[in-house]
C-alpha positions in Angstrom: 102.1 114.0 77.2 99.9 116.1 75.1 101.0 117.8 72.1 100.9 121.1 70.8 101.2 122.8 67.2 101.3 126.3 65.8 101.9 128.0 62.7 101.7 131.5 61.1 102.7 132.5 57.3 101.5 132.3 53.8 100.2 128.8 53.3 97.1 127.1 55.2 97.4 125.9 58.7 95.1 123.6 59.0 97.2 120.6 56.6 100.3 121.8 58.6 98.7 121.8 61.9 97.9 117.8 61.2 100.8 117.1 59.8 102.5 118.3 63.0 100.0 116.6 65.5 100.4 113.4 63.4 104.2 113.6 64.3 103.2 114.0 68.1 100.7 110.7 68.1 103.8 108.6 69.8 103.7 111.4 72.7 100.3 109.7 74.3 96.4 111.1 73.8 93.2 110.8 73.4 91.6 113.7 71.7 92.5 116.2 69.3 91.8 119.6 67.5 92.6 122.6 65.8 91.5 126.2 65.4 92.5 128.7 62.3 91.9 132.1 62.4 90.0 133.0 59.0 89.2 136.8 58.2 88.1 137.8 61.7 86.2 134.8 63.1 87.7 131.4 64.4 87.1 128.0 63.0 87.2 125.0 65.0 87.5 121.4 64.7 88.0 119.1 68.1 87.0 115.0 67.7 88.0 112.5 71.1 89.6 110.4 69.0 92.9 109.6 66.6 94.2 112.5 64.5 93.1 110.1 61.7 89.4 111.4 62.9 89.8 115.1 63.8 91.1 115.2 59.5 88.5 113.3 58.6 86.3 116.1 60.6 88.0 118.8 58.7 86.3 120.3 55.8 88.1 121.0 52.5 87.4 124.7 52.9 88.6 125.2 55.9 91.2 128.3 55.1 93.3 130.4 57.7 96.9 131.3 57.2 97.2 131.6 61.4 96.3 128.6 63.4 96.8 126.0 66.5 96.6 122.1 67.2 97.1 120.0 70.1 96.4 116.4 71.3 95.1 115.9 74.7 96.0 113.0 77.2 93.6 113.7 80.0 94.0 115.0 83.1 90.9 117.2 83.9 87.7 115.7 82.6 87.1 113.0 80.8 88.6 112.1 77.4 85.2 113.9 74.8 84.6 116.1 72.2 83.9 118.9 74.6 87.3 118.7 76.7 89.6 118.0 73.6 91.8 121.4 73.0 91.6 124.3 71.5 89.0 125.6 74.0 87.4 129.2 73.2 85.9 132.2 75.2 82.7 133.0 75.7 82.5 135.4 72.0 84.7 132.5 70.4 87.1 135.2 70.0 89.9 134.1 71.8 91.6 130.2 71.3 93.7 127.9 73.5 96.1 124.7 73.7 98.2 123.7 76.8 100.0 121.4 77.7 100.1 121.1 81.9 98.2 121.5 84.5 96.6 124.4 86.0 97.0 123.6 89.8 94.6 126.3 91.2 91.9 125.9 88.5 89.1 125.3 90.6 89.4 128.4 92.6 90.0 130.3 89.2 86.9 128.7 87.6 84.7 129.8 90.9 85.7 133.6 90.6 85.1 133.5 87.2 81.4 132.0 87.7 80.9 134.5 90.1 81.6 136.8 87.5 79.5 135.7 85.0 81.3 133.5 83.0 79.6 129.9 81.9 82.1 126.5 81.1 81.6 124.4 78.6 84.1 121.8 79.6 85.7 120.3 82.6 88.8 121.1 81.8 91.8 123.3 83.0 92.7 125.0 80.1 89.3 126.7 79.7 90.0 128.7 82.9 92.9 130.3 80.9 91.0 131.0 77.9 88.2 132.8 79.9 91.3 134.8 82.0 92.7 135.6 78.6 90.0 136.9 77.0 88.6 139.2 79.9 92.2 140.9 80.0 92.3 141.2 76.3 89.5 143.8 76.5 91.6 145.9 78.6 94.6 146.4 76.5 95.3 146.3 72.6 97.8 144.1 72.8 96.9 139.8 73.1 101.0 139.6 74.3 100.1 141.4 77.2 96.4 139.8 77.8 98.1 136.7 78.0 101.1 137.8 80.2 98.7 139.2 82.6 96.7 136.2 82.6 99.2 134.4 83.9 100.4 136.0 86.9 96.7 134.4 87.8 97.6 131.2 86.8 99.3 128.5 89.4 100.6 125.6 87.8 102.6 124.3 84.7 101.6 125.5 80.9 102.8 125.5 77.8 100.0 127.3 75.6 99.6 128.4 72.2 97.0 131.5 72.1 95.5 133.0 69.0 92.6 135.6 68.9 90.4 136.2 65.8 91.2 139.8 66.3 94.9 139.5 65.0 94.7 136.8 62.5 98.3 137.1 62.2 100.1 136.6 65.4 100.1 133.7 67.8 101.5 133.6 71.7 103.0 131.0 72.9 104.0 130.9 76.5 106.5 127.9 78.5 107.0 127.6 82.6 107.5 123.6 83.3 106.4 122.1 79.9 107.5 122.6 76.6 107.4 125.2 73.8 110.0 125.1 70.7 109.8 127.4 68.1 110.7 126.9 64.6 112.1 129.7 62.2 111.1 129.2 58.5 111.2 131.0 55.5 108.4 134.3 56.0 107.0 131.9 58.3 106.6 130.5 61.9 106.1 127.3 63.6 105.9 126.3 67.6 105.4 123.1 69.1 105.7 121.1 71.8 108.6 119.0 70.3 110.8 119.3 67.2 109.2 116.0 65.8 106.3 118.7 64.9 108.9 121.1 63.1 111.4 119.2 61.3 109.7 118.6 58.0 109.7 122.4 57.4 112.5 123.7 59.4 115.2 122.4 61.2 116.0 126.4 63.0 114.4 126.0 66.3 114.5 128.3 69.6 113.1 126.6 72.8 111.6 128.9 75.2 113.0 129.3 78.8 110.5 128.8 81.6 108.8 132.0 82.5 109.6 133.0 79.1 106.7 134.0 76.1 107.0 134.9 72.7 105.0 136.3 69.8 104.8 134.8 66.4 104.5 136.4 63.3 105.4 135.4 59.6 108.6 138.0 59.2 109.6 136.5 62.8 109.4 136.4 66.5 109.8 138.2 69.7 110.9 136.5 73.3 109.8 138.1 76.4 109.9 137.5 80.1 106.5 137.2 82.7 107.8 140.6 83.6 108.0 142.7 80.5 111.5 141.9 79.7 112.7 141.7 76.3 114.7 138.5 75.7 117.5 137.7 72.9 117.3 133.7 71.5 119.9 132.2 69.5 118.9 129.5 67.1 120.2 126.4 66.6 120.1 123.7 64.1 118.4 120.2 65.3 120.3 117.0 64.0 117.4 115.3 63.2 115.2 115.2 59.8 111.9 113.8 59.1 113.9 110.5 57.9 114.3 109.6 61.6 110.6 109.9 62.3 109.9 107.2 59.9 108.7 103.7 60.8 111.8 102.2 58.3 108.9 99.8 56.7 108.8 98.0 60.1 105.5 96.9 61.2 105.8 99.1 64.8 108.1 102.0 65.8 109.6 99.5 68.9 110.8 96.7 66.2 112.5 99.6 64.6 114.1 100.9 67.4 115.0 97.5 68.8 116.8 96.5 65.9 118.1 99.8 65.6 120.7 99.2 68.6 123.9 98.1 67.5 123.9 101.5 65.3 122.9 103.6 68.1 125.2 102.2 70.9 128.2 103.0 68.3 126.8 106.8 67.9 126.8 106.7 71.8 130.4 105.5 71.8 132.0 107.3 69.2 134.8 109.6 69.6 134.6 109.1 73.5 136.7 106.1 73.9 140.7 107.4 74.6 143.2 104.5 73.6 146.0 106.1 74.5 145.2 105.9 78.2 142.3 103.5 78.3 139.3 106.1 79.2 136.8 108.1 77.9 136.2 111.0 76.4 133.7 113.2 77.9 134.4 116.8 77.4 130.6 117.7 78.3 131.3 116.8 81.7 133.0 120.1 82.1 135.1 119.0 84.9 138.8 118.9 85.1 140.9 115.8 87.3 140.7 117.6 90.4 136.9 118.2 90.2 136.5 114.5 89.2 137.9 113.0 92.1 136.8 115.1 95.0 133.4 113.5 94.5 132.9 110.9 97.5 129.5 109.6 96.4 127.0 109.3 93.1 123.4 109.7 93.2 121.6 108.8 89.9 117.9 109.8 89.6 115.3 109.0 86.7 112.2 108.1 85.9 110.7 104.5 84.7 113.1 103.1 82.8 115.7 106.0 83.1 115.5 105.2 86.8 116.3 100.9 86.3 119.3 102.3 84.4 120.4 104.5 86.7 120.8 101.5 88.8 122.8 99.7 86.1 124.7 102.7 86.3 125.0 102.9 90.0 126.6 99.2 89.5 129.2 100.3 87.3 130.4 103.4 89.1 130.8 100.8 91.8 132.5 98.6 90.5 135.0 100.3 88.5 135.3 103.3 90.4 134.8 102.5 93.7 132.9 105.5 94.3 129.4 104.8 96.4 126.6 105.2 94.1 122.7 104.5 94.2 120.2 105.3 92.2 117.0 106.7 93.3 113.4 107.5 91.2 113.5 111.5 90.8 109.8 111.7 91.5 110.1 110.6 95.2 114.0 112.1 95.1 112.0 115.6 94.5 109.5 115.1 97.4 111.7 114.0 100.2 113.5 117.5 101.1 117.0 115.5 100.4 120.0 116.5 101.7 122.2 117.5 99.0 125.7 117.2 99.9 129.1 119.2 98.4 131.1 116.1 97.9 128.1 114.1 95.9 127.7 114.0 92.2 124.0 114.0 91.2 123.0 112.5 87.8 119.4 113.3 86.2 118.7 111.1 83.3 116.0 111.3 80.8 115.3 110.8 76.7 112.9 113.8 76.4 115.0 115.5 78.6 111.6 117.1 79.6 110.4 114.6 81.9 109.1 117.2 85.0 109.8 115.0 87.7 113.5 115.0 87.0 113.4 118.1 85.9 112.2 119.4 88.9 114.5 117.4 90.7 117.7 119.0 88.9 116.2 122.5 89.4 115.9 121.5 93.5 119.4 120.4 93.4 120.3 123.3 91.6 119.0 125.5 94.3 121.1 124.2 97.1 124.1 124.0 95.2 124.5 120.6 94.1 126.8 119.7 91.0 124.3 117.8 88.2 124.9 116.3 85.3 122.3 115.3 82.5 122.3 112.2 80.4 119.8 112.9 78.2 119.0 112.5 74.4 117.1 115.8 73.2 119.6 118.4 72.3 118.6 121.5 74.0 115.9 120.2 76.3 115.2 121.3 79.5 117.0 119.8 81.4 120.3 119.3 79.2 120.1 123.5 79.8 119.4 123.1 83.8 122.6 120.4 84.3 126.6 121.9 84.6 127.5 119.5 82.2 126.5 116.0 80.5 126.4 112.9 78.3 123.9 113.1 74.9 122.9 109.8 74.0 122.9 110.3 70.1 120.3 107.5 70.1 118.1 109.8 67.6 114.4 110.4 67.9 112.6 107.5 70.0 108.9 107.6 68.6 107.5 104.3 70.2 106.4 104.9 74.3 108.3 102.2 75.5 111.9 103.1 75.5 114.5 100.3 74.5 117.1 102.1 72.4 117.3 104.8 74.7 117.7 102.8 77.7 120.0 100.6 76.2 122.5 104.3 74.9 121.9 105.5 78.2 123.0 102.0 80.2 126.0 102.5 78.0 126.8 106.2 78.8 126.7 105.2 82.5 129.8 102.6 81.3 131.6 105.5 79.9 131.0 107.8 83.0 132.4 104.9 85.2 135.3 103.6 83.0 136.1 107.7 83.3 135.7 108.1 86.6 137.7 104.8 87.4 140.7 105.6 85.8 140.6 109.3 87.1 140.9 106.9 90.2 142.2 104.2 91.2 141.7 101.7 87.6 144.3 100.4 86.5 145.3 100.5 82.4 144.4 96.9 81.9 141.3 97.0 83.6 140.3 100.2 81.4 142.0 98.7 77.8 139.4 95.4 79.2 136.2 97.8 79.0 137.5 99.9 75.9 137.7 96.5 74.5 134.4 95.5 76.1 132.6 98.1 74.7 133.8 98.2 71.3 132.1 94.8 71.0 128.8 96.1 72.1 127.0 96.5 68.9 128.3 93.4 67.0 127.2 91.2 70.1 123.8 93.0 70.1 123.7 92.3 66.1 123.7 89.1 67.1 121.2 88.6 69.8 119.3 90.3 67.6 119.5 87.6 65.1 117.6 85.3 68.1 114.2 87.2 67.3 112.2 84.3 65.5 113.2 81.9 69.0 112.1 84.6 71.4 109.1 85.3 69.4 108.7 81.7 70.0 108.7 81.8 73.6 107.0 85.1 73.9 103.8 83.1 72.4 104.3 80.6 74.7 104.1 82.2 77.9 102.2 85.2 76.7 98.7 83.8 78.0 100.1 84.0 81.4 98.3 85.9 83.7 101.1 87.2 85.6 104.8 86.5 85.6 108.2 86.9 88.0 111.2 88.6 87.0 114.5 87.7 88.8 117.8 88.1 89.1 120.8 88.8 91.7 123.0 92.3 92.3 123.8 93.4 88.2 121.0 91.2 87.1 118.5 93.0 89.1 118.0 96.0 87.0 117.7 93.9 83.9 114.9 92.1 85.6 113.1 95.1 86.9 113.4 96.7 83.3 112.2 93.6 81.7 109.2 93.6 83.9 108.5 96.9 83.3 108.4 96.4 79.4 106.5 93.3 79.4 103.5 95.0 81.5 103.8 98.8 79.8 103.0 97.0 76.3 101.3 93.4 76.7 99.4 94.6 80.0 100.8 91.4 81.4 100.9 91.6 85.1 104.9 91.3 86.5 107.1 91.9 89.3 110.9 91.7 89.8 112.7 90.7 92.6 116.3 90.2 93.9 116.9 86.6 93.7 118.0 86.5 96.5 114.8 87.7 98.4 112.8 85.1 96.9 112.8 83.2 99.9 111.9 86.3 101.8 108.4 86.3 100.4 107.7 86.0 96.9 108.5 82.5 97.0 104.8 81.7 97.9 103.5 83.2 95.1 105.2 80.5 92.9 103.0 78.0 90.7 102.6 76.4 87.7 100.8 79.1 86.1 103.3 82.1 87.0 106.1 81.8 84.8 109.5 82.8 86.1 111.9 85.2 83.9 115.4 84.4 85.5 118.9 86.7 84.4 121.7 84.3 84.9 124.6 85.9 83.5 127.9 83.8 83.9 129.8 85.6 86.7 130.6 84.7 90.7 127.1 84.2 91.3 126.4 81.8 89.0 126.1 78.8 91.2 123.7 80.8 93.7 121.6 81.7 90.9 121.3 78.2 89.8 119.7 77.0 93.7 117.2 79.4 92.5 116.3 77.9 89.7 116.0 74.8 91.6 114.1 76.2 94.3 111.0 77.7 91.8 111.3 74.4 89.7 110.8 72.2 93.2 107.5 74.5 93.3 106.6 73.3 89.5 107.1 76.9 88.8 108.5 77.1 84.4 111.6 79.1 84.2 112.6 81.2 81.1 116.1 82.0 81.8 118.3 84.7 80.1 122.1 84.3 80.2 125.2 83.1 78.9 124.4 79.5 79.0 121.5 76.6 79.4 120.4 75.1 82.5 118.9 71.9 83.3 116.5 73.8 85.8 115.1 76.3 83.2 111.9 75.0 80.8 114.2 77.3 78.1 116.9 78.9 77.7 117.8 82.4 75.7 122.0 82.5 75.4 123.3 85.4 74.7 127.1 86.2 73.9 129.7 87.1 76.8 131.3 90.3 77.3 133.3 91.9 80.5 131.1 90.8 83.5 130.6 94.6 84.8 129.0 95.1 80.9 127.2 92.1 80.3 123.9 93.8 81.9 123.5 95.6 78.7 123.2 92.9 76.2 121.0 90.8 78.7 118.3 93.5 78.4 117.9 93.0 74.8 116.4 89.5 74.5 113.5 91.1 77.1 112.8 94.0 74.8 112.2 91.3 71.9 110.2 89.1 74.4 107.9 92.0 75.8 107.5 93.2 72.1 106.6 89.6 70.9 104.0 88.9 73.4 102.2 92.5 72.9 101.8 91.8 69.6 100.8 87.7 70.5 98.0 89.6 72.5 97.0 92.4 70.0 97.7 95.3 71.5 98.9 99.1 70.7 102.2 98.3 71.0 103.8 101.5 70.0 100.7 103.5 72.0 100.3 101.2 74.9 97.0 102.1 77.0 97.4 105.1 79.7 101.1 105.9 79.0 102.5 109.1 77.6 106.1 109.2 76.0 106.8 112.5 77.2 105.8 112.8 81.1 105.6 116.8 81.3 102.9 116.5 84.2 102.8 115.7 87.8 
């Protein structure tokens, strides 16, 4: 959500500054601006609009070697010209981007009205601009205007600052969302995401919460709320600007679909032991004893983290006979949970920024629970929060809807269960049976894969429905809820999922001929009760679209889809959804890789 750019050196900012906020379009927004310090004055350019528009609105003259850009996704005020970021003071001195939400705004706002100051927009971030600038006047030093500033300030932020007064310095400022920096040569970049930096350097810092820094072109400076002087240690990202490319697809998701058989054999590589049938995962950080004095799992995400979490949960039960559910880490948060010694917690997320889960992990955290993160950022949030973890080497997933993450991270939860089996009780042929089952992964994706032109087919067909049912029984539910979930974030196509096994329960009035039924039917020891659920929607002239590993009279059609180890054949039967929720989108002419209201990157409440 949101995206922010800075930069200070030699060159001009404001063709950097796009640059960077054209990198951050697949993050969610609706508005967008930039400010550049020229001389001693500001200059300003904010459009509600694409980032196409706001460089349209910038001049050719438009000079400044010092500057800052964002693109809003709104939260306070309406998306407009006037709300859209950078937001100035009063004397159009001082300039601001954040990312967050100021949570005691309001009363801010009132004591600052009281005190003579007039708003020119209805947002958040103006509040800080105003603080800023007042402080400013009392000290010569816009590090510790803005550190001040925020001791007012309730809430999450990460904010770029820049005042006209020092047209070479920018501070930048993280607690709950994120700031990166980026090291260049006699030059500095920040950003809300590494997307932003990688064309120009790939030497990034992130910032800690309650940690700011000052920018300059010879370098940088970290600092705590409180004054304290911090040491950062730069790291090389793995990613290059090649990986933010659209690969001549016509979206981002078509790329990243077709991109899975390569990314599930990153995830799998090197962490797959022959030699006694387990994997690999020395970022656990655990040792045998430590493994198995874990009595339960708990598995929390977010959206489509949290439907794989409960493909996960499946696994761990199955092969490790460990009890393990998965729960969504923005009610987990909430609930005042009772974290237990004996329980292993998993937070999953791509960003590994999303601030539910995060604020989950840093709960757990707190009352001493053991976390681990699967995550796909390197360096992220909450990859630093966790004891230990899985990355998902899935690379840089620019299209909102996730599919190639999901799919990686469905697959690291088979390598944390085929470890945690035979740590227990799994025997060698059971693990050499998953090794095995795995290893076949990406060629049996390749091939479903190969299926697109019939499931565009059927996507066309049943696109025009107004709503549609998603089912499927114990491991097929997960695949059904995520399949829903896909086919309504992109095509706006209303859908549900239910156990199978609950139709009866309910849902099975809602049945008729004009609400198509998506049914997961994968060939294992429920197939037969599966198949009296076919016939019960068809006895109700309801159409069925079934997903499995064979065809059935019951079903109007029929996507089959190769066979691997029962316990692993939920991960191919999500791909032939991805292709059928990307099909219809496009059948109905929407933003698929920007679908309407949805942010990549959830770094708000």
């Amino acid at each position: 959500m949101c995206g922010i750019v800075a930069y200070v050196g030699p060159k001009d900012a404001a063709p950097i500054l796009l640059e960077g906020l054209q990198r951050l379009e697949y993050r969610g927004y609706d508005s967008a601006g930039l400010a550049v310090v020229n001389g001693k004055s500001l200059k300003m350019r904010k459009v509600k609009g694409r980032v196409a528009d706001l460089a349209e609105a910038v001049p050719a003259r438009f000079k400044g070697a010092c500057g800052i850009g964002h693109t809003r996704w709104a939260t306070h005020g309406v998306p407009s010209d006037v709300n859209a970021h950078p937001h100035l003071d009063g004397e159009g001195r001082i300039a601001v981007v954040h990312n967050g939400i100021i949570e005691n705004a309001d009363a801010l706002r009132q004591r600052l009205e009281g005190e003579g100051v007039t708003f020119e927009s209805e947002t958040d971030t103006e509040v800080l601009c105003h603080l800023i600038a007042r402080t400013v006047k009392e000290t010569d030093s816009l590090d510790d205007a803005v550190r001040r500033a925020l001791k007012s300030v309730v809430g999450t932020y990460g904010i770029a600052v820049v005042d006209a007064q020092r047209p070479g310095e920018i501070v930048v400022a993280r607690n709950g969302s994120p700031i990166v920096l980026g090291i260049g040569e006699k030059e500095m970049f920040a950003a809300s995401d590494v997307a932003a930096l990688v064309r120009y350097t790939r030497q990034v810092v992130h910032l800690e919460d309650g940690e700011l820094a000052v920018l300059r072109a010879d370098g940088f400076h970290t600092f705590t709320s409180d004054a304290r002087e911090t040491a950062k240690e730069p790291f090389t990202v793995d990613w290059d600007t090649g990986h933010y490319d659209n690969g001549g697809y016509e979206h981002y998701l078509l790329k990243e679909i077709s991109e899975q058989p390569d990314t599930v054999a990153r995830t799998l590589r090197g962490r797959i032991d022959d030699r006694f049938h387990i994997a690999h995962l020395g970022g656990l950080n655990m040792d045998a004893r430590e493994t198995r004095s874990f009595r339960r799992v708990k598995i929390i995400g977010c959206g489509s983290a949290y439907y794989s979490g409960q493909i996960g949960a499946q696994l761990i039960e199955e092969l490790a006979r460990i009890p393990a559910d998965a729960e969504p880490a923005s009610e987990f948060r909430y609930r005042n949970p009772v974290v237990e010694p004996d329980t292993l917690y998993v937070a999953i997320s791509q960003s590994g920024e999303t601030y539910d889960t995060l604020a989950a992990v840093q709960e757990l955290k707190r009352k001493g629970g053991r976390v681990l993160g699967i995550v796909n950022t390197v360096g992220s949030a909450i990859a630093r929060e966790c004891d230990g973890g899985l990355y998902l080497h899935a690379g840089p997933e620019v299209s909102v809807a996730s599919t190639k993450a999901f799919t990686s991270t469905a697959v690291s939860f088979a390598l944390l269960a085929l470890h945690l089996a035979r740590v227990r009780d799994l025997s060698p042929a059971d693990g050499r049976r998953i090794c095995e089952g795995l290893r076949r992964l990406p060629e049996q994706i390749e091939q479903i894969l190969k299926l697109d032109e019939q499931i565009k087919t059927l996507a066309e067909k049943y696109a025009q429905a107004p709503s549609m049912m998603f089912v499927g029984r114990v491991r097929g539910y997960p695949v059904a809820r995520e399949g829903a979930q896909k086919l309504k974030e992109i095509s706006y196509v209303h859908a549900e999922a239910y156990p199978a096994s609950e139709l009866k329960h309910g849902p099975l009035a809602l049945i008729n001929p004009d609400m198509p039924t998506v049914a997961i039917v994968p060939d294992d020891e429920l197939l037969d009760k599966n198949l009296t659920t076919l016939g019960e929607i068809r006895a109700r002239s309801g159409r069925i679209l079934m997903i499995g590993h064979r065809t059935a009279d019951a079903a109007d059609d029929c996507v089959v889809v190769p066979k691997n180890e029962t316990e692993l054949d939920p991960i191919l039967l999500t791909i032939p959804l991805q292709l059928f929720a990307y099909h219809a989108a496009v059948a109905l002419g929407r933003d698929v890789d920007r679908p309407r209201n949805l942010a990549k990157s959830v770094t708000v409440e």
